[in-house]
C-alpha positions in Angstrom: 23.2 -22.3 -5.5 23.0 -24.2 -2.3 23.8 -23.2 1.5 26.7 -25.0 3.3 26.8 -25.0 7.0 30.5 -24.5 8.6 31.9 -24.3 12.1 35.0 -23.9 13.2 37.0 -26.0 15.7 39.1 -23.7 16.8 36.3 -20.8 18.0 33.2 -23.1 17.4 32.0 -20.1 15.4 28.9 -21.6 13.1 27.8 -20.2 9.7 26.3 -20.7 6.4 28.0 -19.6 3.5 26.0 -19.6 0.0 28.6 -21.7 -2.6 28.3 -23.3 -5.8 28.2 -26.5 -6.0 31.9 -26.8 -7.7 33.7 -24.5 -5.0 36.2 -25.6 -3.1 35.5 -26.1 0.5 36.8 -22.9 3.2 39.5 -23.8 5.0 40.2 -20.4 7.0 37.6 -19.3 9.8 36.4 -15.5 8.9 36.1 -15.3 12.5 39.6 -16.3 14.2 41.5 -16.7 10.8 42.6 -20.1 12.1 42.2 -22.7 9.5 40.1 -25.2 11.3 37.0 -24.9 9.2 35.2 -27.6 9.2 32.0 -28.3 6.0 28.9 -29.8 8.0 26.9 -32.6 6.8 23.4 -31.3 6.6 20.1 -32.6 4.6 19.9 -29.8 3.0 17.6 -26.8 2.2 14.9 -28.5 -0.3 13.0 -26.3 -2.7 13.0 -22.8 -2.4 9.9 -21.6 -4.2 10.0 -17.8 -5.1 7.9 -15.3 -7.1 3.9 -15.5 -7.4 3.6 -19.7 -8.5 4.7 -22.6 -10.2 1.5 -24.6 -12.3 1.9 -27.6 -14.1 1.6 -26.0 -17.7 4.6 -23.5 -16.8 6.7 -26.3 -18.4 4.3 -27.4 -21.2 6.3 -28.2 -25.2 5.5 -25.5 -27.7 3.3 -28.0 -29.6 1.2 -28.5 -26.5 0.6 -24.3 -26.1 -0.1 -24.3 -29.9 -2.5 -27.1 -29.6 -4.4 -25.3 -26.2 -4.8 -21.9 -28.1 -6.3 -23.5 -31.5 -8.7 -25.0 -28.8 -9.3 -22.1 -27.1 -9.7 -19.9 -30.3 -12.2 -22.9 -31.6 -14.7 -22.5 -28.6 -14.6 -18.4 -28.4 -16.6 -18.1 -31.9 -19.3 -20.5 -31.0 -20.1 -18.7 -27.3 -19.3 -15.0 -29.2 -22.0 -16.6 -32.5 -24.5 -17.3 -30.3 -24.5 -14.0 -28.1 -24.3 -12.1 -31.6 -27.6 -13.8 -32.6 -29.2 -12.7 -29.2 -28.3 -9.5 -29.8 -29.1 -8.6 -33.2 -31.6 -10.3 -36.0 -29.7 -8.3 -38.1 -26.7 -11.2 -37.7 -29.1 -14.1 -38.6 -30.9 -12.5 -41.6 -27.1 -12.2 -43.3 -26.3 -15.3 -42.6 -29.8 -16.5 -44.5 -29.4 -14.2 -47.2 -25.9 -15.5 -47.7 -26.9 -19.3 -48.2 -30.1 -17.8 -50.5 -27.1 -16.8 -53.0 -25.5 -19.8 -53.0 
């Protein structure tokens, strides 16, 4: 919702005042009751950014996120293969003795 700026003629009291954007405009001064209140003009308050960040992919089509984690799932086996051979020759003679039987 944005912030409206008021004064009022009457008092000159000055205040902003949190509305929705379909409320009617105050009339009556909170202040001095008169109704001389009068809805400032201002530029207004741009983007208010809250909580820990905004990235480019927060807004990214379902497709899209399917399409990144088929990616990401597609390159984990080759880097997790290749550190299983380094580990073990236990992986690589299974994978030879399964193409023996074929």
């Amino acid at each position: 919702m944005p912030t409206y700026d008021y004064v009022c003629d009457a008092c000159q009291y000055k205040f902003e005042l949190l509305q929705g954007i379909h409320d009617s405009v105050k009339r009556k001064c909170p202040k001095c009751a008169k109704p001389k209140l009068r809805r400032l003009i201002g530029a207004g308050g741009g983007i208010l950014f809250k909580g820990s960040g905004f990235y480019i992919t927060d807004n990214r089509s379902e497709s899209y996120k399917k399409a990144a984690d088929a990616d990401k799932k597609a390159s984990e086996p080759k880097e997790k293969s290749s550190g299983s051979g380094d580990k073990s020759s236990g992986g690589g003679k299974s994978g030879g003795e399964g193409k023996s039987n074929e």
